[in-house]
N, C-alpha and C positions, 0 to 999 in steps of 0.2 A: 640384791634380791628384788628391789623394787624397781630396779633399771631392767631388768630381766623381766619381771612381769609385766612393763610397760612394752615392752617391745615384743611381747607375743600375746597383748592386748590388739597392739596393730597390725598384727598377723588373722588375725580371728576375726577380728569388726572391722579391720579396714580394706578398701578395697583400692587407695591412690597409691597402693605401694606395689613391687614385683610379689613379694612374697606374701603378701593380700592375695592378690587374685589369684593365684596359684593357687591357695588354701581353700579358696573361696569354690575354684575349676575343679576340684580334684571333689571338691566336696558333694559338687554338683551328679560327679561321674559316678560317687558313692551310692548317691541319693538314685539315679535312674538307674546303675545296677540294682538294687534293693527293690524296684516296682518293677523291673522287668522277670526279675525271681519269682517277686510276687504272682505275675502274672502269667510265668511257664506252669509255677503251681498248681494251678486250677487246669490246666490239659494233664489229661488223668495218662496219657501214653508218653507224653512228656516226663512228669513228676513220678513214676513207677519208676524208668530207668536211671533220674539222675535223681531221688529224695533224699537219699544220704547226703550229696556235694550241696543242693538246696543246702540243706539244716545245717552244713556246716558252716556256706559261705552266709549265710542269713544272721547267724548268731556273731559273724567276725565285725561283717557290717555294722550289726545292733553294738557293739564292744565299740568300734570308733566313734558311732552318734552319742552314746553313757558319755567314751573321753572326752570328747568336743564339747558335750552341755557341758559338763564339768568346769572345763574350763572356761567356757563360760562366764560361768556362774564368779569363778575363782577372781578372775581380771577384768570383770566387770568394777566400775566404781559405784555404782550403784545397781546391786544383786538385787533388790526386791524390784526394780523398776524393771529390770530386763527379765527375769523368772514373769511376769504379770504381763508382760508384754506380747502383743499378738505374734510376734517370732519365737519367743519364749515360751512361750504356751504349746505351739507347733512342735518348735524341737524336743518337748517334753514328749506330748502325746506319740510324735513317730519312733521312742522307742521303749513305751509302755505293753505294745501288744505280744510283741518276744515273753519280755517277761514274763506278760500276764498268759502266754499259752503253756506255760508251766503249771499254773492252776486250773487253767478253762480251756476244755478246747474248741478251736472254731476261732477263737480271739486272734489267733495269727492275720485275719482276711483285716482285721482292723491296721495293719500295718501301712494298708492304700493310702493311709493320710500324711504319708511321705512326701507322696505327690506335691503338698501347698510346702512344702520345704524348695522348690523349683520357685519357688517366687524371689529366690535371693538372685534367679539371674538377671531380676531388673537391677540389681548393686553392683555383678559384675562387668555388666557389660554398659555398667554406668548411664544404665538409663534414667536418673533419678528426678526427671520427669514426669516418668509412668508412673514414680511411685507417690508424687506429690498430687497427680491424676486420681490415684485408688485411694490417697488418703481422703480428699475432697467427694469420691465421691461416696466412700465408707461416714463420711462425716454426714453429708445428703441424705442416706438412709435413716441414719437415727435419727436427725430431725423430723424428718416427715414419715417418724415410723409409726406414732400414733393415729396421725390422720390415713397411713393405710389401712391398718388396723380396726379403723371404723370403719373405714370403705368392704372392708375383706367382712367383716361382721354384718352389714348390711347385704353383701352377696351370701350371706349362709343364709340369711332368712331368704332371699328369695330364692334359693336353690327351695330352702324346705317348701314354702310357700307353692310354688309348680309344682314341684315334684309329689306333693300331697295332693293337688289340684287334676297332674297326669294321672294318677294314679286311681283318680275316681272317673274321670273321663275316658280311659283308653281299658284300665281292666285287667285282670290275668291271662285274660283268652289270648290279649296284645303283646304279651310279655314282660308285661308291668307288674310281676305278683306281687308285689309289698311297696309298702312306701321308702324305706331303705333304698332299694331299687331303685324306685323311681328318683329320688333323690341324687342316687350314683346318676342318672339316665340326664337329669336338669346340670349336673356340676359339669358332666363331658360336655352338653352342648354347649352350657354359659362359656366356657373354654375356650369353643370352638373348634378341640381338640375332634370330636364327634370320631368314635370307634364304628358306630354301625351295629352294634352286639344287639341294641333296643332302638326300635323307631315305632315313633305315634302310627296308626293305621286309619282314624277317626278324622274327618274333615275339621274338627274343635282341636283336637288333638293335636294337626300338622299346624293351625294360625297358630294355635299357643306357643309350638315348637320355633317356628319365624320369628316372633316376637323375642323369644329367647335368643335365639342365634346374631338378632340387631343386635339385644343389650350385651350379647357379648364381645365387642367389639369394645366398648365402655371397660370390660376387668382389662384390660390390657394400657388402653389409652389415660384413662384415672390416676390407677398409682406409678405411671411414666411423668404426666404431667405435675403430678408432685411432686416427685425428685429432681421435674428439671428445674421446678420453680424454684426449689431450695439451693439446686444448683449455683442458679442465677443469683438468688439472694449471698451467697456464699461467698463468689467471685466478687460482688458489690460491696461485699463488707472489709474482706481483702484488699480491695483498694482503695478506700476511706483510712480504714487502721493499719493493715501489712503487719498482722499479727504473728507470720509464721515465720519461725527460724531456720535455719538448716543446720544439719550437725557435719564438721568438717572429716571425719574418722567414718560412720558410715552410711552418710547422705540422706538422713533422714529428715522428710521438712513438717512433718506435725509435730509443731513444736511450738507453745507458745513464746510470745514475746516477751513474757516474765519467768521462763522455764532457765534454772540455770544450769541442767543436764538432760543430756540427751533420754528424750522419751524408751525408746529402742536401746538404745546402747550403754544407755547412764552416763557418758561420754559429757564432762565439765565444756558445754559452751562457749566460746568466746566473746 
C-alpha cells in the first residue's frame, strides 16, 4: 500500500517522470476547459442553447479537481504544509464555487480563479526558474510591504488634501460637487490614469492639477524602487548564505536551508 501511494505521490507532484507530465498536461487541459465554460457562460446566446451541457460538463470537471485535491491531500507527506500552501490554497478555492452555487447564486462567476491553477505550467514545462523568479519576487513584496504602505497612506492624504482644496477652488458650477468627488477627480489624476469625466476650468485650478499630474509620476516610481531595492538586497543575501533549497519531486526552490520538506509538496528533502 505504501509502495503504491508512493508511486502515485510521483504522478501528482512530480513532473521528471512520463506519467508526471502527462497528469500534470491533462490537468492543465482540465483547468482551461473549465475557464473557457466559464466564459461561454456569460454570452447569454451562447449559454441559452448549450446551459444544460454547461452544468453538466462544469459539475464533471469540479468532481476530477474534489478527486485530485483529495489526493492530494492523501499522498502528500506533509498534509498541513501542502493544504496552507499557496497551490493548496488555489486548488482549494477553484473548486469551492460549484459547490457553494448550490446555496448562493451568482457564486459560480467565482470559479475564474481557476485561471491561477495555470501556474503549474511553469513545473510542466520545467521552467523552475520562473518559479524561483516569482518566489523572490513574492518574497520582495512582503518585505518592502510596509514601507509601501506608508507610501500609499501618504498618497490618500494628499489625494484628500487637493481634492478638498479643488473642491473649494473650481466649485459645483465646474463639476466638482462634493468633496468625495473631488477626491475621485485628485486619485485619477495622481494615477495619471486621467478619464476626462472632471477637469479644473480656473487658472488656480489647472497649476494645482500640473502639480498633481508631476507628483504622479512619483506613485508609480516609489513603490517600484522599493521592491527593486529589496530585490537587490535579496539576491545579495543569496549569495553570502545560499539559503534556498530545491525540492527534487516538484521543483520548488523557497525552501530554506534548514527546511527538511518540501514547503509546497511536504516532499522529505535530501
Amino acid at each position: 500500500m505504501s509502495t503504491g501511494k508512493d508511486k502515485l505521490r510521483q504522478v501528482i507532484f512530480g513532473v521528471n517522470t512520463p506519467a508526471g507530465k502527462a497528469f500534470d498536461v491533462s490537468l492543465l487541459i482540465l483547468i482551461l476547459a473549465s475557464i473557457t465554460i466559464l466564459m461561454l457562460e456569460s454570452v447569454q446566446e451562447i449559454n441559452t442553447r448549450w446551459k444544460s451541457s454547461f452544468f453538466k460538463l462544469d459539475w464533471i470537471i469540479t468532481g476530477l479537481f474534489t478527486i485530485e485535491y483529495l489526493l492530494r491531500i492523501w499522498t502528500s507527506e506533509r498534509k498541513r504544509r501542502y493544504i496552507l500552501s499557496f497551490y493548496g490554497l488555489i486548488d482549494l478555492f477553484a473548486i469551492l464555487p460549484t459547490y457553494l452555487s448550490l446555496f448562493f447564486v451568482g457564486s459560480q462567476a467565482l470559479a475564474a480563479i481557476r485561471v491561477l491553477r495555470l501556474l503549474r505550467v511553469f513545473r510542466v514545462l520545467k521552467l523552475v526558474q520562473f518559479m524561483g523568479a516569482a518566489n523572490k519576487l513574492r518574497a520582495a513584496l512582503k518585505t518592502s510591504s510596509q514601507k509601501i504602505i506608508v507610501f500609499l497612506f501618504f498618497i490618500m492624504i494628499v489625494s484628500i488634501f487637493v481634492g478638498t482644496l479643488m473642491f473649494m477652488i473650481e466649485g459645483r458650477e465646474h463639476g466638482f460637487t462634493s468633496i468625495p468627488r473631488s477626491i475621485y477627480w485628485a486619485i485619477v489624476t495622481l494615477t495619471t490614469v486621467g478619464y476626462g469625466d472632471i477637469a479644473p476650468q480656473t487658472t488656480l485650478g489647472q497649476l494645482l492639477a500640473m502639480v498633481l499630474m508631476i507628483m504622479g509620476y512619483g506613485v508609480i516610481a516609489v513603490p517600484t524602487g522599493l521592491v527593486t531595492a529589496d530585490l537587490v538586497r535579496q539576491n545579495a543575501d543569496k549569495d553570502s548564505t545560499n539559503s534556498e533549497r530545491t525540492c527534487n519531486l516538484c521543483g520548488n526552490t523557497n525552501n530554506k536551508a534548514s527546511s527538511k520538506y518540501c514547503f509546497e509538496c511536504g516532499t522529505k528533502l535530501d
